[in-house]
C-alpha positions as CSV (number, residue, x, y, z in Angstrom):
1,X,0.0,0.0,0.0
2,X,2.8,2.4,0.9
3,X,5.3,1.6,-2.1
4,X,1.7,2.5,-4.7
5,X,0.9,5.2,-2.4
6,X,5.3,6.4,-2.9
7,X,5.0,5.4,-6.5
8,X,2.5,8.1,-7.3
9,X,4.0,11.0,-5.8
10,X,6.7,13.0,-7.5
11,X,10.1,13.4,-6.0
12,X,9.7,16.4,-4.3
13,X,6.8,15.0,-2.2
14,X,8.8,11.3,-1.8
15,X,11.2,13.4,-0.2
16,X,9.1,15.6,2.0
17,X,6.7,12.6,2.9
18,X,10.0,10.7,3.6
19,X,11.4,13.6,6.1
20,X,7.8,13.8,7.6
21,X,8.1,9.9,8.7
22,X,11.8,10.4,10.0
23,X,10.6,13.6,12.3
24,X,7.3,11.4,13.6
25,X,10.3,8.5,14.5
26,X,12.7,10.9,15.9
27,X,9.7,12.6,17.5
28,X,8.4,9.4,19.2
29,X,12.1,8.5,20.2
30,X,12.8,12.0,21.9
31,X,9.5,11.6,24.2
32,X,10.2,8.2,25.2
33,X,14.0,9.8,25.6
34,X,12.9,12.5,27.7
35,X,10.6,10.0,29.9
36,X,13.4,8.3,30.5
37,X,15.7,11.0,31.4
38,X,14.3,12.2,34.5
39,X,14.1,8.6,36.3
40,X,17.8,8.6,35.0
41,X,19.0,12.1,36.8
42,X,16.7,11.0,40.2
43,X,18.8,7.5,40.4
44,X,21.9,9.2,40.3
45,X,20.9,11.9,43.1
46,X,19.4,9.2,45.3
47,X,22.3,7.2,45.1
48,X,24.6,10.1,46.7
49,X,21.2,9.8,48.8
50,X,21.7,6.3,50.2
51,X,25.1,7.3,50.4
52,X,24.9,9.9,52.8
53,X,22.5,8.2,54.5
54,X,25.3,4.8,54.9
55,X,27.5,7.4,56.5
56,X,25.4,8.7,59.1
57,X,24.5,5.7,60.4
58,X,27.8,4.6,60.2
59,X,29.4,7.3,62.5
60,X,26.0,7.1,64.4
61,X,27.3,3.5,65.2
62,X,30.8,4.5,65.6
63,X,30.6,7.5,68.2
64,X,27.1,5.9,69.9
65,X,25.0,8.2,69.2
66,X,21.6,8.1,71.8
67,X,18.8,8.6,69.6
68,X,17.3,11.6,71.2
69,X,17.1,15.1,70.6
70,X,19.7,16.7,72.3
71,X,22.0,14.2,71.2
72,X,21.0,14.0,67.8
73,X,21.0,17.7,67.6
74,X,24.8,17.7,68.6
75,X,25.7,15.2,66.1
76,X,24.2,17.0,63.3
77,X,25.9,20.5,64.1
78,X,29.8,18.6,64.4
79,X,29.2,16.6,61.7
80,X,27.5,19.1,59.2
81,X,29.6,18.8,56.4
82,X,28.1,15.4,55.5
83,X,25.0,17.2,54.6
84,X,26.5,20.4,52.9
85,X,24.8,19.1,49.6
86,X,21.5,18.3,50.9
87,X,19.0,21.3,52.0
88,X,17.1,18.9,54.5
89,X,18.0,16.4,57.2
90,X,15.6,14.8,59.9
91,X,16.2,12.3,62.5
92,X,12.7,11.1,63.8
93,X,12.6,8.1,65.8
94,X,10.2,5.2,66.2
95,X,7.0,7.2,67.4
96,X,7.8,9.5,64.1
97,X,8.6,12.5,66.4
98,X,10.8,15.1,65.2
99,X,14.5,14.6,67.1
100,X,16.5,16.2,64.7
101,X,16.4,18.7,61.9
102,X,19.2,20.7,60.1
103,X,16.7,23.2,59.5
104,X,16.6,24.4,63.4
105,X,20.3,25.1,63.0
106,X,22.2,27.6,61.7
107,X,24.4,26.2,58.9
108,X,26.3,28.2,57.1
109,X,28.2,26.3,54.3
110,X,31.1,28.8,54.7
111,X,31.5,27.5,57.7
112,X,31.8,23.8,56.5
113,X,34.7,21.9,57.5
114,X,36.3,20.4,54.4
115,X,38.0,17.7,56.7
116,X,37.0,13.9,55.9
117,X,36.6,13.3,59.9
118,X,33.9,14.0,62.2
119,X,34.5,17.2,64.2
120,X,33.4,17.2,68.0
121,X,32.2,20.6,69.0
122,X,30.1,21.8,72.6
123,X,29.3,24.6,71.0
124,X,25.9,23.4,70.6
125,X,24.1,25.8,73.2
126,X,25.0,28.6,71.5
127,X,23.8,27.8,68.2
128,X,20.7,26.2,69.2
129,X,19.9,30.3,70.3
130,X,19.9,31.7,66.6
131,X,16.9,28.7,65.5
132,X,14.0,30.8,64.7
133,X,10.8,31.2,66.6
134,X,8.5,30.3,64.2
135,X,10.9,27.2,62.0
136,X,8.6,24.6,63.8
137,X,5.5,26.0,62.4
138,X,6.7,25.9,59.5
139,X,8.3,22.2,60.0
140,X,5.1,20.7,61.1
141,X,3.5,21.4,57.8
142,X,6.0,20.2,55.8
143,X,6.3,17.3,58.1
144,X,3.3,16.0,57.8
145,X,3.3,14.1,54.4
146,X,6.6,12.6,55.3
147,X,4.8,11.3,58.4
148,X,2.2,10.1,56.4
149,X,5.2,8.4,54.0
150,X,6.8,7.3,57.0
151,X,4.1,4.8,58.5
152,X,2.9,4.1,55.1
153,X,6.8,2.8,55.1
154,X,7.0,0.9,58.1
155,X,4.2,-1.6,57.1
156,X,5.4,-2.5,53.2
157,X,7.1,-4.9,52.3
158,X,10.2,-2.5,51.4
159,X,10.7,-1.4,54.6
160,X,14.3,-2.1,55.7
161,X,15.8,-0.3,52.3
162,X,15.9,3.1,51.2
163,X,12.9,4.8,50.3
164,X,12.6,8.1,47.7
165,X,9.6,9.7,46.7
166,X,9.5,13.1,45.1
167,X,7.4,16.2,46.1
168,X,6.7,18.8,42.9
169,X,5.3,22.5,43.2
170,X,5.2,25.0,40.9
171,X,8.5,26.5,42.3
172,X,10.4,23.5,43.3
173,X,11.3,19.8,42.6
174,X,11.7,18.2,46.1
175,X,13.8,15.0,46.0
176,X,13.3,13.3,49.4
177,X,14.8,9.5,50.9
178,X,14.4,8.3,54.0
179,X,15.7,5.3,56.0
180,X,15.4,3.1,59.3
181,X,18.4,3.4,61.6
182,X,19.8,0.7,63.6
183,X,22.2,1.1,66.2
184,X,23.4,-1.6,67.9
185,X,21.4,-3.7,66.1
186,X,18.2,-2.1,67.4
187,X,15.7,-0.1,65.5
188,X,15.7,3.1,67.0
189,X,14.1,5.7,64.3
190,X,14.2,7.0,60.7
191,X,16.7,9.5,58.8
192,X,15.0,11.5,55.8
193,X,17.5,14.1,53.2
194,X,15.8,16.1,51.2
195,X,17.6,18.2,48.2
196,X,16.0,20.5,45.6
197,X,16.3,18.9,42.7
198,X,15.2,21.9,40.1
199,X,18.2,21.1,38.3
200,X,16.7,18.1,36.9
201,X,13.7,19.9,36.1
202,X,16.0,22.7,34.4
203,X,17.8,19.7,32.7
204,X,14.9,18.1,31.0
205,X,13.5,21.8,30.0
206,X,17.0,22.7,28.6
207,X,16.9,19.2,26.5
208,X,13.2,20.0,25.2
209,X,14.4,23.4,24.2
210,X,17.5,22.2,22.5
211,X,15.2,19.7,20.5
212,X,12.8,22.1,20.1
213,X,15.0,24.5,18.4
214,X,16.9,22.0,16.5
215,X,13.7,20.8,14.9
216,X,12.5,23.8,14.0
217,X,16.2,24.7,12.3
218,X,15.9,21.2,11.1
219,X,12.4,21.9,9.6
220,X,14.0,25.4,7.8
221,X,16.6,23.6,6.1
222,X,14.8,21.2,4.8
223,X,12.1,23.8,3.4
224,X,15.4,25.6,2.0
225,X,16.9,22.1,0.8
226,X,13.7,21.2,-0.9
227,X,13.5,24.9,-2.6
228,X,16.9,24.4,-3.9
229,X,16.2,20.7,-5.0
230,X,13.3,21.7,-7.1
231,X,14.8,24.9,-8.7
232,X,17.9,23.4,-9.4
233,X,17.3,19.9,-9.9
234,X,14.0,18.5,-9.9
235,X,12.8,21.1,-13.0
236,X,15.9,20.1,-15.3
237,X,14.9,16.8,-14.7
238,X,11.1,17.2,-15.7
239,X,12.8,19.2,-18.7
240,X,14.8,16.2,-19.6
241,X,11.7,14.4,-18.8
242,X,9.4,16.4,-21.5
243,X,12.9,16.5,-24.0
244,X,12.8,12.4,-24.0
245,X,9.0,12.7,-24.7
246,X,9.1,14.9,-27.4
247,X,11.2,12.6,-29.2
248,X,9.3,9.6,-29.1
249,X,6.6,11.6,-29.8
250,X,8.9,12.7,-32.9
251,X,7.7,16.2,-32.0
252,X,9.5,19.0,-33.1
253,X,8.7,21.6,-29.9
254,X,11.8,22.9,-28.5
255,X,12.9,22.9,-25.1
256,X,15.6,24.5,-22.9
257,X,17.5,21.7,-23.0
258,X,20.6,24.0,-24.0
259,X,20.6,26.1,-21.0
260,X,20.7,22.4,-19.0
261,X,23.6,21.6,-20.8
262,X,25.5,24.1,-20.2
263,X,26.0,23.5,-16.4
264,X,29.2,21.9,-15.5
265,X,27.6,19.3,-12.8
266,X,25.9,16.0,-13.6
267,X,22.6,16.8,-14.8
268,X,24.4,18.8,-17.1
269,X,26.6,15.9,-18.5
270,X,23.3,13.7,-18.5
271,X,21.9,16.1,-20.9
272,X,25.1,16.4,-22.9
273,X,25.0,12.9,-23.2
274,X,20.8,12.4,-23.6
275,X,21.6,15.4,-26.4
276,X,24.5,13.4,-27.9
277,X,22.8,10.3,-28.1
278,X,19.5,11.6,-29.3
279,X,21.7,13.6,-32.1
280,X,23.2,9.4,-32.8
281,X,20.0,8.0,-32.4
282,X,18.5,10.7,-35.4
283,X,21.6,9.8,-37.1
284,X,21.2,6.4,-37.5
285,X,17.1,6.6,-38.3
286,X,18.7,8.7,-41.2
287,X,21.1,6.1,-42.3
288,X,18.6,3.5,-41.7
289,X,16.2,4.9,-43.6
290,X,18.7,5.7,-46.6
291,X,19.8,2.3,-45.9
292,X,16.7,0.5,-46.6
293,X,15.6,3.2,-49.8
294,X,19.3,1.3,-51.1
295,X,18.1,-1.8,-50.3
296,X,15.2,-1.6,-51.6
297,X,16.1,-0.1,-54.9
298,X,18.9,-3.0,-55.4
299,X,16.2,-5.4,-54.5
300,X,13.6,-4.5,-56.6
301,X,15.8,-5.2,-59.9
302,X,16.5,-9.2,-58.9
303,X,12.4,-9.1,-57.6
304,X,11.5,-8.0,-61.1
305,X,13.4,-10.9,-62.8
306,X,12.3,-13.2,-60.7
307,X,8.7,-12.1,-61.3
308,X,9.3,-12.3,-65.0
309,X,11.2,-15.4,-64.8
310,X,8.7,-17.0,-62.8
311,X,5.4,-16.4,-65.2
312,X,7.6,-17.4,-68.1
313,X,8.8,-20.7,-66.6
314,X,4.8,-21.5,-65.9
315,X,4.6,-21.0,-69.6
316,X,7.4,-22.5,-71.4
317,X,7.3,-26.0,-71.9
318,X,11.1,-26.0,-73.4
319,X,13.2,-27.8,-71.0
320,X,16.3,-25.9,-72.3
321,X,14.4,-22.2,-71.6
322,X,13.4,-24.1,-68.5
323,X,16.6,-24.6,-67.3
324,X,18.2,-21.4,-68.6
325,X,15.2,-19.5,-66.6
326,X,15.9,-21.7,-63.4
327,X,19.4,-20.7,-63.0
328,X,18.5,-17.2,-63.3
329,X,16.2,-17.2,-60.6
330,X,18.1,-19.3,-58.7
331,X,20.9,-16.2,-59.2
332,X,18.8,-13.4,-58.4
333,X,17.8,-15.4,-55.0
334,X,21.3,-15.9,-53.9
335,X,21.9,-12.2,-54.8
336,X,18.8,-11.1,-52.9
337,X,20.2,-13.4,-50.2
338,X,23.6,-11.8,-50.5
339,X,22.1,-8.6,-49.9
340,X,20.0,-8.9,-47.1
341,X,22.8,-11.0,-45.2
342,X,25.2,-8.4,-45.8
343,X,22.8,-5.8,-44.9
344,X,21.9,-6.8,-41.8
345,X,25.4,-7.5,-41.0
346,X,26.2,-3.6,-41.4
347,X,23.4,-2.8,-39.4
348,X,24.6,-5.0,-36.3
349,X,28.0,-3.2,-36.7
350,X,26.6,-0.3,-36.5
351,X,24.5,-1.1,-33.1
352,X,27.4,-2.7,-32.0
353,X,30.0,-0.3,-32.2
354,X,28.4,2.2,-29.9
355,X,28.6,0.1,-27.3
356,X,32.4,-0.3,-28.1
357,X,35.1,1.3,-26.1
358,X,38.8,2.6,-28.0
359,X,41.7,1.8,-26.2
360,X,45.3,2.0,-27.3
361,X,46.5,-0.7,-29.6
362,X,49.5,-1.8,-32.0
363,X,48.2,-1.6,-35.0
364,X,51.5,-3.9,-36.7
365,X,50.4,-6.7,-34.4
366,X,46.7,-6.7,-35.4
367,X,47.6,-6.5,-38.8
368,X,50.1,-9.3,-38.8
369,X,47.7,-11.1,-37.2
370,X,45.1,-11.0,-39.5
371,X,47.3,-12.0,-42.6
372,X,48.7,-14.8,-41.1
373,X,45.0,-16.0,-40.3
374,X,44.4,-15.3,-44.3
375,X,48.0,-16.8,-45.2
376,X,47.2,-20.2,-43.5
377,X,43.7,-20.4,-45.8
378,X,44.3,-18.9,-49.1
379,X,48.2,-19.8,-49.5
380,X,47.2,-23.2,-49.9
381,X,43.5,-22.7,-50.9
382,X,44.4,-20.6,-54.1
383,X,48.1,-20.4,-54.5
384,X,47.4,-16.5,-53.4
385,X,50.5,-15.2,-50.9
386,X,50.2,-12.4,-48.8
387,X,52.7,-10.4,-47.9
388,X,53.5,-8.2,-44.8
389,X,55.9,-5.7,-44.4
390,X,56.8,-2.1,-42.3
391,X,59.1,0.6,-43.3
392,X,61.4,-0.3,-40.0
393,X,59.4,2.3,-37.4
394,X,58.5,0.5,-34.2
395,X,55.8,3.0,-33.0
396,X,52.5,2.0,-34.9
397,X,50.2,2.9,-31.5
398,X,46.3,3.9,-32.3
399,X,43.1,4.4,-30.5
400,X,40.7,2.0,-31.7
401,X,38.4,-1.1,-31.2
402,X,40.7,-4.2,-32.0
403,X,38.3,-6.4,-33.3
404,X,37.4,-3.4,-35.5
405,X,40.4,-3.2,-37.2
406,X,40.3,-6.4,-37.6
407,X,37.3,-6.2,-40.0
408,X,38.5,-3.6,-41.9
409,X,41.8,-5.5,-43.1
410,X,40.2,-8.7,-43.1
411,X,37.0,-7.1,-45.6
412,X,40.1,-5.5,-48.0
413,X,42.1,-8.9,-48.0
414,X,38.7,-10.7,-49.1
415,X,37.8,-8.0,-51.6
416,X,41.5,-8.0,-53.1
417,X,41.6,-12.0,-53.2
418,X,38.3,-12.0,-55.1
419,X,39.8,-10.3,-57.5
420,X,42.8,-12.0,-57.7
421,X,44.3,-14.8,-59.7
422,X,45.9,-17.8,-58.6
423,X,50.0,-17.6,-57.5
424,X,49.4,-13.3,-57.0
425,X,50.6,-11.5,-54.6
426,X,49.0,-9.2,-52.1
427,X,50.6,-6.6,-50.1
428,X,50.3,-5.0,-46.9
429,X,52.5,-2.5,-46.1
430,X,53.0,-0.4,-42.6
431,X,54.2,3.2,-42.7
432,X,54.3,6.3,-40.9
433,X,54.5,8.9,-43.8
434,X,53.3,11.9,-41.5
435,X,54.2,12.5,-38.2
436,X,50.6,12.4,-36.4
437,X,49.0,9.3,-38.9
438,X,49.8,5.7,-39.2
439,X,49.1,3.9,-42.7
440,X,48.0,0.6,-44.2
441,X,48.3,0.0,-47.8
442,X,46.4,-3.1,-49.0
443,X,47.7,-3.1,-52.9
444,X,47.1,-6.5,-55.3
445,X,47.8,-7.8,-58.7
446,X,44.1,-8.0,-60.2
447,X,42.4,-6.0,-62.6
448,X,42.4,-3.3,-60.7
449,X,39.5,0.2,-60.5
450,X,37.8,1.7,-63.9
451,X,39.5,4.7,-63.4
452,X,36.1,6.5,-63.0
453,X,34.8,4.7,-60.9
454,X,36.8,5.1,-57.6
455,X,35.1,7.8,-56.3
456,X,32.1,5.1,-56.3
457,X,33.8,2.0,-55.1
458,X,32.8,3.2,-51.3
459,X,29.1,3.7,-52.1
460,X,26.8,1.2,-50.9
461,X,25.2,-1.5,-53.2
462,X,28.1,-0.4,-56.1
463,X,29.5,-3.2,-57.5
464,X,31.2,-3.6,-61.2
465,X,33.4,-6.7,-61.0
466,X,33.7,-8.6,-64.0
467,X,31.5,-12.2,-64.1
468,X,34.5,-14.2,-63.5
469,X,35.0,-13.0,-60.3
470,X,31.1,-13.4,-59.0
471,X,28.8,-11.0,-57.4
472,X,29.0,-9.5,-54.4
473,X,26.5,-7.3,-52.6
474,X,28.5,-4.0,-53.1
475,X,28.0,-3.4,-49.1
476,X,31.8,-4.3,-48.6
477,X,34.2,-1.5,-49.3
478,X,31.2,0.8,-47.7
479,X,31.4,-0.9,-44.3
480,X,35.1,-0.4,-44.4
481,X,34.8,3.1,-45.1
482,X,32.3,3.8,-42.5
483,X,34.5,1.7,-40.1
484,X,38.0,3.9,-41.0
485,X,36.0,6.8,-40.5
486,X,34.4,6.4,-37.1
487,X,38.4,5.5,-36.0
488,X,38.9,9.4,-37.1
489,X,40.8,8.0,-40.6
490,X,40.2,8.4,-44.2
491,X,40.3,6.0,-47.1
492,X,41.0,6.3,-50.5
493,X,41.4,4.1,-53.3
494,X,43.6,3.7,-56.3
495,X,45.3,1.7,-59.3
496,X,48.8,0.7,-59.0
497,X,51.0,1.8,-61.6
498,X,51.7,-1.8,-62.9
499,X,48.6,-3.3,-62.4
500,X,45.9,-4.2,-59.7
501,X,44.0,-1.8,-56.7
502,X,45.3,0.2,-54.1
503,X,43.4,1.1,-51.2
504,X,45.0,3.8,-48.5
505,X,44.3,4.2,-44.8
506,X,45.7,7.2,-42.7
507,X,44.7,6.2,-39.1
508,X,45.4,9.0,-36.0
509,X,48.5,8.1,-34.4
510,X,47.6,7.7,-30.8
């Protein structure tokens, strides 16, 4: 349902949809984050909590303490520094009256020991003169839901371990644990700390202000991201988009393709090359088409005679004519054949080689290659020797498509050796006669061009061999030409001055 729902929305709105999911998620994992937080900062304060509270029964224990108030009240004002950190400590003891509380006594942090031990004082009297008249007023009410706490306490099934509860206002975040005392191994009362714990409140508001705010920046950048996307790449895209229709609609509309091209990024160079291969793709409709008109013209000769051929065979009942009109349809098939093989041929070369990547080859070695492939079938097939040779340079590098090559010399050795004799020669000579451009002279001992002719001999279909030497389809000589020239060379043919052809190949010298 979600992958239809994605596949009809455009690009823009995949990728706000997609950013609205990822804030819902990151949403949902910042509240249960933040829930978890504040359970996170209590633990840690309650554990200095239980800490504390350890270490006053401890030194309770070790100095034997009576639990009463006089007593209690003395240990709290020599060992005050143990509370420095809290803002609250009671001592109450077993009937949950008040014995103790640093808030009757006048505890000035600055006046704090910083010593680890506990610091005996009888200075006690005097301080207890500066408590305040009305502090136990104001103690009573705040005692009374620890009270409550406190004998809710002594009757659960927790009693015996530290218990914390928390007591929130709209000014302050109480954080309050309590404990049973034993000394001597005898219950004798409860100790209760209480600290204000706003920082944790402060915390958690700081952390859902810093999300808050990062959100919301979050939220501008992606509306500013998402602007920029669309100006700058979604709309060249739905240009490309209605350039690609336009051509298989065969539409001649223009769009601002150009102006796409001209950027220097990658939706530039995708146009470039959507441009270049739509300019390639015209390019070979056009030579397809011209293709086929050629085809058809040269077929429709050899369809005619056949047609003729044919009607007259159903009415001659001469066995000689017969025959005679047999052979030439039997001719104009094979030709028609010829054609159509050599046709298609030349158009899977042409799909072919645009798939094809140049790289840097020898062009000696390719060409010796190929000879002695020809050597080993036509030396003892037809008493035809083929002969390879270089004018001594060792540098024959080009930038082509091997197998390539390899067609080109291999078409001009067939074409020369159809029109050769038996015990001819054919040569094939290597040269560098300009400093940029490699050569290859295939040159034989047949009957060589009609001088006017070989501006034609590259055309397609053109063909004007004598009979001796069979038919071909006339697509030969064109496919090499069309081969040379895609390498960047150029072709050019010729008559020796003896006798026989000459064709010429300047290929770029890598």
């Amino acid at each position: 349902m979600l992958s239809r729902f994605l596949k009809n929305l455009s690009i823009l709105k995949k990728f706000l949809f997609i950013n609205f999911i990822v804030f819902l998620i990151i949403g949902l994992l910042t509240l249960i984050y933040l829930n978890q937080i504040q359970p996170s900062l209590i633990k840690n304060k309650t554990l200095n909590h239980i800490n504390t509270l350890n270490n006053t029964v401890e030194n309770l224990n070790r100095l034997q303490i009576q639990f009463n108030e006089d007593e209690v009240k003395s240990f709290l004002f020599s060992t005050r520094f143990l509370f420095q950190s809290l803002d609250r400590v009671q001592f109450f003891d077993n009937d949950f009256n008040l014995i103790g509380d640093t808030d009757t006594l006048d505890l000035d942090p600055r006046a704090f020991s910083q010593r680890l031990d506990i610091i005996e004082t009888n200075n006690l009297n005097q301080n207890e003169q500066k408590i305040k008249p009305e502090s136990k007023k104001e103690n009573l009410k705040k005692n009374i839901k620890i009270l409550e706490i406190l004998k809710s306490y002594k009757t659960s099934k927790n009693y015996g371990q530290p218990f914390t509860f928390t007591s929130n206002s709209f000014d302050q975040f109480l954080l309050i644990t309590f404990k049973n005392v034993m000394i001597d191994n005898r219950e004798v009362g409860f100790i209760a700390v209480t600290e204000n714990a706003n920082d944790v409140k402060t915390a958690i508001n700081e952390r859902k202000v810093f999300i808050v705010r990062t959100a919301i920046i979050v939220g501008i950048v992606i509306i500013i991201f998402s602007f920029v996307m669309n100006r700058y790449f979604l709309k060249p895209i739905k240009n490309l988009v209605v350039y690609t229709n336009l051509i298989k609609e065969k539409s001649s509309q223009e769009t601002n393709i150009k102006s796409i091209q001209n950027r220097n990024d990658e939706i530039g160079t995708l146009s470039k090359s959507l441009g270049e291969m739509t300019d390639e793709l015209h390019q070979r409709i056009t030579t397809a088409e011209n293709y086929s008109t050629d085809l058809l013209h040269e077929i429709r000769n050899p369809l005619a005679s056949l047609k003729s051929a044919s009607e007259i065979i159903s009415e001659n009942e001469d066995k000689f004519q017969r025959d005679k009109l047999i052979k030439i349809v039997s001719h104009d098939v094979e030709r028609i054949e010829r054609l159509i093989t050599d046709y298609s041929q030349m158009l899977r070369d042409e799909a072919a080689i645009s798939s094809e990547k140049m790289k840097k080859i020898n062009l000696a070695e390719v060409v010796k290659s190929v000879v002695d492939d020809f050597n080993s079938i036509y030396d003892t097939k037809r008493s035809i020797a083929i002969k390879f040779k270089t004018n001594g340079q060792k540098n024959y590098e080009i930038l082509a498509i091997e197998n390539r090559i390899e067609q080109i010399i291999a078409n001009l050795l067939e074409n020369s050796i159809s029109f050769s004799d038996k015990n001819q020669e054919i040569d094939v000579e290597l040269a560098i006669k300009e400093k940029n451009k490699v050569t290859v002279i295939v040159s034989d001992e047949g009957v060589g061009f009609n001088e006017k002719d070989t501006n034609k001999i590259f055309n397609r279909f053109y063909s004007n061999r004598p009979e001796k030497f069979g038919e071909h389809s006339g697509l030969g000589l064109n496919i090499v030409k069309n081969l040379v020239e895609i390498h960047g060379g150029e072709i050019t043919a010729s008559n020796n001055k003896d006798k026989g052809a000459r064709i010429e190949i300047n290929f770029p010298k890598a």
